[in-house]
C-alpha positions in Angstrom: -57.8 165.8 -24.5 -56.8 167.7 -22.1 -57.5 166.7 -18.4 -56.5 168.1 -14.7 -56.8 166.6 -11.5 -59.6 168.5 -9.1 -58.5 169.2 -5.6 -61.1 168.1 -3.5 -60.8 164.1 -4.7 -58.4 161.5 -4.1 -56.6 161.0 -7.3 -57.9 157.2 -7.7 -61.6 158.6 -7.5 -63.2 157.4 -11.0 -64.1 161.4 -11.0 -60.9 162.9 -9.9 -60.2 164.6 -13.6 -62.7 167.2 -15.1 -62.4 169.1 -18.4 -59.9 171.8 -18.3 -61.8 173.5 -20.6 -62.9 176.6 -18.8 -66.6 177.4 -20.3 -67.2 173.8 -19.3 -66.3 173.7 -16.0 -68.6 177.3 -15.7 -71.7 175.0 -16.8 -70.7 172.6 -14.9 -70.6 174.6 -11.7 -73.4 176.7 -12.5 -75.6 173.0 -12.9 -74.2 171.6 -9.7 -75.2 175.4 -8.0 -78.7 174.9 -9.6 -79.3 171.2 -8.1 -78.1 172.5 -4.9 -80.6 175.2 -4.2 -83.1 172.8 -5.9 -82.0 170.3 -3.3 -81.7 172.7 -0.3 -85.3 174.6 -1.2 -87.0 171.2 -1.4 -85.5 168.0 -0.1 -85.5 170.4 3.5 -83.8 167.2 5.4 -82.3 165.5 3.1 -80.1 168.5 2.2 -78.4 168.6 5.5 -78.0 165.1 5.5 -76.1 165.9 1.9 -74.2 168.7 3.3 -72.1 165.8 5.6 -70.5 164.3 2.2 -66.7 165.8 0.4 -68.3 168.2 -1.8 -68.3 165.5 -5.4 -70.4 162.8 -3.6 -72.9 166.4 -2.1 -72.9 167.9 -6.0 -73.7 164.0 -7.8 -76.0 163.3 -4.6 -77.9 167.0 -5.3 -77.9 166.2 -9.2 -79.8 163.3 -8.6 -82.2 164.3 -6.5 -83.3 167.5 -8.6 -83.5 164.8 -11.3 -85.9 162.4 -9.2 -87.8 165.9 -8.3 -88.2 167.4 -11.9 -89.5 163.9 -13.0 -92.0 163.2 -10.0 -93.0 167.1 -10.6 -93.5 166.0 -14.2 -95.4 162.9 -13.7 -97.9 164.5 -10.8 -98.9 167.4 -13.3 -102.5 166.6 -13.7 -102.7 170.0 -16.3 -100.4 167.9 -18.7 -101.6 165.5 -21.1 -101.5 161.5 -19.7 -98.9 160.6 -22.6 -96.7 163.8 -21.9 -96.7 162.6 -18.4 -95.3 159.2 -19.5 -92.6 160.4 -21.3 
């Protein structure tokens, strides 16, 4: 497979390759854009706090909280069955 080094990491960062495949990094990007403005519209503070990390530690650090939030969101949705909620 076919592998290049990203610019913005060190090369010995455990995420320093990504796919060179083009489409992939698109979805890639275009996730890590949509976790950010889910991040920046509702974590208020805790984006700004994100904003001070090198931009893969900001994207993972965005990714997770839009995770936390869609699952919280999920599990507080009283219209939804008790045994949807759970998963």
């Amino acid at each position: 497979m076919s592998r290049k080094l990203a610019t913005s990491v060190p090369s010995n960062h455990p995420g320093a390759f990504a796919e060179s495949v083009p489409a992939q990094g698109r979805e890639l990007e275009a996730a890590y854009r949509l976790c950010r403005a889910i991040a920046r519209h509702q974590a208020k503070n805790f984006y700004y706090a994100f904003l001070a990390l090198p931009r893969p530690k900001h994207n993972a650090i965005c990714a997770v909280y839009a995770f936390m939030r869609q699952a919280d969101d999920l599990s507080d949705d009283e219209s939804l069955p008790i045994a949807t909620r759970r998963g």
